[in-house]
N, C-alpha and C positions, 0 to 999 in steps of 0.2 A: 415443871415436870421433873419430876425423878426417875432416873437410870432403876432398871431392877439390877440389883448388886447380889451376885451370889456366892455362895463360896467353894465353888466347883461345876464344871461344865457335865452336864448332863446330856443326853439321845434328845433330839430336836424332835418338837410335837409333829403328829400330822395333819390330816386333813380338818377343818369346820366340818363340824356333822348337818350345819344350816346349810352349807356352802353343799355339801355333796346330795342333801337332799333335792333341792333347788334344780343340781345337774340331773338331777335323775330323770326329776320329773321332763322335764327339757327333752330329754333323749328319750321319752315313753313318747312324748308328743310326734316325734318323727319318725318313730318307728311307724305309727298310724298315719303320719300323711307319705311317708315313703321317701320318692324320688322327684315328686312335686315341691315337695318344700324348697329343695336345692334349686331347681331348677325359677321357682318364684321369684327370689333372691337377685337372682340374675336380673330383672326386667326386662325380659326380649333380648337380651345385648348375647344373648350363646353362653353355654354352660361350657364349651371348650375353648381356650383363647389360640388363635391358630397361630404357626412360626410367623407366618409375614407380620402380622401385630406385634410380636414379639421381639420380632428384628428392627423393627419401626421405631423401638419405643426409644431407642438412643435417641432419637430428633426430637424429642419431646422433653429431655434432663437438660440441665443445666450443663453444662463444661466442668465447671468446679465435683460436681454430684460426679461425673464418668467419671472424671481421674481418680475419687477417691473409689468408688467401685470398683474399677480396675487394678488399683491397687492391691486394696482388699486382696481380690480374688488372686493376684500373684502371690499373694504370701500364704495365702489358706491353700495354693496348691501346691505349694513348694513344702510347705512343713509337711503337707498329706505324702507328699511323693519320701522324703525321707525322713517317713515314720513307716511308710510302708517298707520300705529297702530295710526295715530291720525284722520285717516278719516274712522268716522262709520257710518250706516244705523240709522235710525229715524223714531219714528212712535212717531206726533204732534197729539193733539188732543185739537184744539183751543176754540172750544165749540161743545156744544151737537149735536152728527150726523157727525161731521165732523171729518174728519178722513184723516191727508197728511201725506203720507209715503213716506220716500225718502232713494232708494237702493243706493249702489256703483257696477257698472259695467262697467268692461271695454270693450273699443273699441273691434272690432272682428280681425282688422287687423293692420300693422304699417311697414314702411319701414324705412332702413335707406340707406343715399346716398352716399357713400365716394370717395375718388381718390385711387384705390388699388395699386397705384405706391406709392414711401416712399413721406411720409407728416404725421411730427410730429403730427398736432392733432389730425391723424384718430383712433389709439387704446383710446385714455382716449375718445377721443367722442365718439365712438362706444361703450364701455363698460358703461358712464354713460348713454346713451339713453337707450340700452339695459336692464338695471339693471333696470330703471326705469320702463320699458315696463313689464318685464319678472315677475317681482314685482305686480304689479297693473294687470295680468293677462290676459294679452293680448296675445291670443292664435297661434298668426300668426305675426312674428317675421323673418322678409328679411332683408338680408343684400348687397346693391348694390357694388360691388368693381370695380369702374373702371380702365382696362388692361391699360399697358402699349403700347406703340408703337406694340411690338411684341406682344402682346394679356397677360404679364405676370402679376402676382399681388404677391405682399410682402407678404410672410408668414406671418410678423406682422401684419399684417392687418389680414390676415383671421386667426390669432391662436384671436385675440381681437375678430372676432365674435365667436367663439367657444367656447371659457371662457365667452363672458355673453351669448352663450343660444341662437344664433340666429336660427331660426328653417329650413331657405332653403338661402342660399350664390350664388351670382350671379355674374358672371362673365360681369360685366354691370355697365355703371353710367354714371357720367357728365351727359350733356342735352340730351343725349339719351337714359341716363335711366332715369332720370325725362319724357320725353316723353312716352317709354315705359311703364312708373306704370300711369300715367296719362289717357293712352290712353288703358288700358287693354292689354300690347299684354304679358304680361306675364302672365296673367290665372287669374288676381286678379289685382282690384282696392282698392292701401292701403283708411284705413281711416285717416290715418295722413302719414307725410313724412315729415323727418328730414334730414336735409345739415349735413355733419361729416366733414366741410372743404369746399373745390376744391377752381377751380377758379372764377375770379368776373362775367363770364360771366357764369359760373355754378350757381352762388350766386344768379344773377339777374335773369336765367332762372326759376329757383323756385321761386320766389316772381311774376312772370307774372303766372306762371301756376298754384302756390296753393294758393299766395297771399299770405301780408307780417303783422304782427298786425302793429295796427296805432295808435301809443300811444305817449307823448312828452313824451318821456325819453330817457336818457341818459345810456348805456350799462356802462359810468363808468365812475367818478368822482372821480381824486383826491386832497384832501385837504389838504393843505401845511401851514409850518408855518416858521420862519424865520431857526428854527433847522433842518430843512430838509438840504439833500444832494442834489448834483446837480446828479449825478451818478443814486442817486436812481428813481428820478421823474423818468429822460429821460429812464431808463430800463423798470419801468412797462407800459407808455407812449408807448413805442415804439413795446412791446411786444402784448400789444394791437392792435395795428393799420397792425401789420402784421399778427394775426391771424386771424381777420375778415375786409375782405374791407368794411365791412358796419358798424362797430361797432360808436357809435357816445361817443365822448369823451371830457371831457371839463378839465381844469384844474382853481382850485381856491386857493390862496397863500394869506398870510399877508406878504409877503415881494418883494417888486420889482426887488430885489439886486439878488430873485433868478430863477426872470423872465430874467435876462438878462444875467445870468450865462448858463443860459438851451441856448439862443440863441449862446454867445459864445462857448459852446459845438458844436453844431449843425455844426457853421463854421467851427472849429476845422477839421470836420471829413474830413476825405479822398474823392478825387471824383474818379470816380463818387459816389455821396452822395447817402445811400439806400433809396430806395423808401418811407418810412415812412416818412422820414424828409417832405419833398411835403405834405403829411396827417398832420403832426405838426405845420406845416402851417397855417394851414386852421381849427383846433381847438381854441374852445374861450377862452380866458384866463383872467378871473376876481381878481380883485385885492381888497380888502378890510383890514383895518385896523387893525380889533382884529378876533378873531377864530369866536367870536358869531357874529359878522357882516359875515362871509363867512359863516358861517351854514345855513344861516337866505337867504343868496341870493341863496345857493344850491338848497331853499324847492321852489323854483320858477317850479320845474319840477320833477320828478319821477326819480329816479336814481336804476337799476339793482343793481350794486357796489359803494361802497364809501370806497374810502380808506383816514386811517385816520394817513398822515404821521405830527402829532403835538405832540407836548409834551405833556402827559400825557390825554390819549385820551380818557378815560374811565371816564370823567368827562362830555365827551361831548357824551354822549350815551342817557340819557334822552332827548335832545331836536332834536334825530332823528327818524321820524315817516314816514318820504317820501322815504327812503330807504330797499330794499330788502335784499342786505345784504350789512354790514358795515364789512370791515375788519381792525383786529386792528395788527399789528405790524411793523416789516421791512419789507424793497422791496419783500423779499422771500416769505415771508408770502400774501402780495398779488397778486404775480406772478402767485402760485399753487392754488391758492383758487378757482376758476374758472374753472379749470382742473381736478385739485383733487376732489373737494363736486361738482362737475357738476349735479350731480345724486339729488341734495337736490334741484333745482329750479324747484318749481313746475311750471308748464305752463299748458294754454291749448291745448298744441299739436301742436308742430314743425312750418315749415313753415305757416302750412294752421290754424294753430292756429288762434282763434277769442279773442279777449282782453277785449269784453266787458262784464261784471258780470251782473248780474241781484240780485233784493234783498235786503236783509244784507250786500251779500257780497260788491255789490257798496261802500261801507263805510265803511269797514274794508281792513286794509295794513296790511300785516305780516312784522316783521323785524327780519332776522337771523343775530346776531351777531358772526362773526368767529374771535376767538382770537385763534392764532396759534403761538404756543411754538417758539422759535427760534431752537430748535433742531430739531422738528418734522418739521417744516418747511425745514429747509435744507435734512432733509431724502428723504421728499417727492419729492424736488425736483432734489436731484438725481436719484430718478428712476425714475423720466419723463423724463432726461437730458438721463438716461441708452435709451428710446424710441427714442432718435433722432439721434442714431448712428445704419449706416447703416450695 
């Protein structure tokens, strides 16, 4: 396999026009069956999952699975609570007579949408949406858990909405419950609605029905230097590319020696080869001479993440201002970053989220730097590793 090698980073493509056809048709399908299709799904088990199930379901998880849960959810509410403490109300008074006050208030409503069959990143996504929502005081708080064939859903899943606070748990999801909160047939039209996963045809159904932001940026960028491993790219590379089919990703290195290492890996691997390597493919992959020639072609676009696998990388923190957040250590450390402080990316709100600022803000970038311990890094990721055993 060969790397696509470019020679500058370009606005990440969007959507498959097969993929978005596919969802359409999908969601014409239940507009015609309605409120029946959701309720189908279920198998007699109830389209609402009640509190007392929901309180139940701890006796059902493992010990190892709670603690990391629980975890989780301490840290997704701690980072929420002081991220909030830096957002206060204002009262401007620019000149004489004039008087602009500006409240903070939140949405009235919010849903969230997951696969309630097992898929590792539905508890840490649920929990940091949640935390985030519960936080900022948004008073109506669903949680959509799509059944399984037989209508069942993982305890894990529903004990994640129960530890962060979901306020009513639905036995409902994929494109039929995006249609459902869409089309009212649950009793309520959210104001925002957040993906916790599913599939690509889940993924693209919410970007047709709430719309997706439109921004040239890159969900994550890593930066490489000739000290890098090959091991390490290809892990957080790949760990990316299978937990969002839409995530757009670039790689930029000073050394060629380990663009062509990452390809001999690739063949290396067993067939049938996993799905990502195809995604690995088709990411661009820039080459430049020294770290500050690769920093310098990064700022070409707006980066969510940038990981920073160079030698002594804390040198290069001043001349990053296009980045949301920068992570500094080994593979581990940017694997959980994402996962774990999920809760700290401020957004305008999920899929139906709008990107554009007005103001000040036009002109101001925040940049969160995560430097994460090598210890704490491995802790963390063992109890998100304790989440993906069934």
């Amino acid at each position: 396999m060969s790397l696509r090698v470019v020679g500058q980073l370009d606005p990440p493509v969007g959507l498959a026009t097969i993929l978005r056809g596919k969802a359409q048709k999908r969601i014409d399908e239940l507009d015609r069956e309605g409120i029946v299709a959701v309720e189908a799904a279920c198998r007699g088990r109830g389209l609402v999952i009640p509190p007392e199930v929901v309180e139940s379901a701890r006796d059902h998880v493992l010990p190892p699975q709670q603690a990391a849960i629980d975890s989780l959810a301490h840290i997704q509410r701690k980072v929420a609570l002081r991220q909030f403490e830096t957002l206060r109300p204002c009262v401007i008074e620019p000149t004489t007579g004039v008087k602009i006050i500006q409240e903070l208030r939140p949405v009235p409503s919010m849903a969230v949408v997951a696969p309630g069959a097992w898929d590792e990143q539905v508890p840490h996504a649920l929990l940091s949406v949640l935390a985030a929502a519960r936080v900022a005081g948004v008073p109506r708080r669903a949680v959509l858990l799509e059944p399984d064939a037989a209508g069942g859903v993982s305890p894990v899943s529903i004990l994640a909405a129960g530890v962060g606070e979901a306020t009513e748990v639905y036995r409902a999801g994929g494109v039929p419950g995006l249609v459902a909160l869409s089309r009212g047939h649950l009793g309520f039209v959210p104001e925002t609605v957040h993906l916790a996963g599913g599939s690509r045809l889940v993924q693209a159904a919410g970007e047709l029905l709430y719309g997706r932001p439109q921004a040239p940026a890159y969900d994550l960028l890593v930066l490489t230097d000739s000290t890098s491993g090959v091991l390490p790219v290809v892990e957080i590379l790949s760990t990316w590319l299978m937990d969002d089919p839409f995530t757009t990703v670039g790689l930029l290195t000073t050394s060629k020696r380990l663009v062509q290492r990452v390809e001999a890996h690739v063949d290396a691997l067993p067939e049938p080869k996993p799905a990502w390597t195809r995604d690995l493919a088709q990411i661009p992959v820039v080459v430049r001479a020294t770290v500050e020639d690769m920093l310098a072609a990064s700022t070409a676009v707006r980066v969510k993440y940038l990981v920073l696998l160079v030698s002594k990388p804390e040198q290069y923190l001043p001349q990053i201002a296009h980045a949301a957040h920068v992570v500094l250590g080994d593979n581990a450390a940017a694997l959980i970053s994402r996962r774990a402080f999920a809760a700290g990316v401020l957004t305008a709100g999920g899929v139906s989220a709008a990107c554009e600022n007005t103001g000040v803000y036009a002109f101001l970038r925040s940049v969160t730097i995560e430097k994460i311990g090598h210890k704490s890094a491995e802790r963390l990721k063992v109890q998100l590793n304790q989440l993906t055993k069934s």
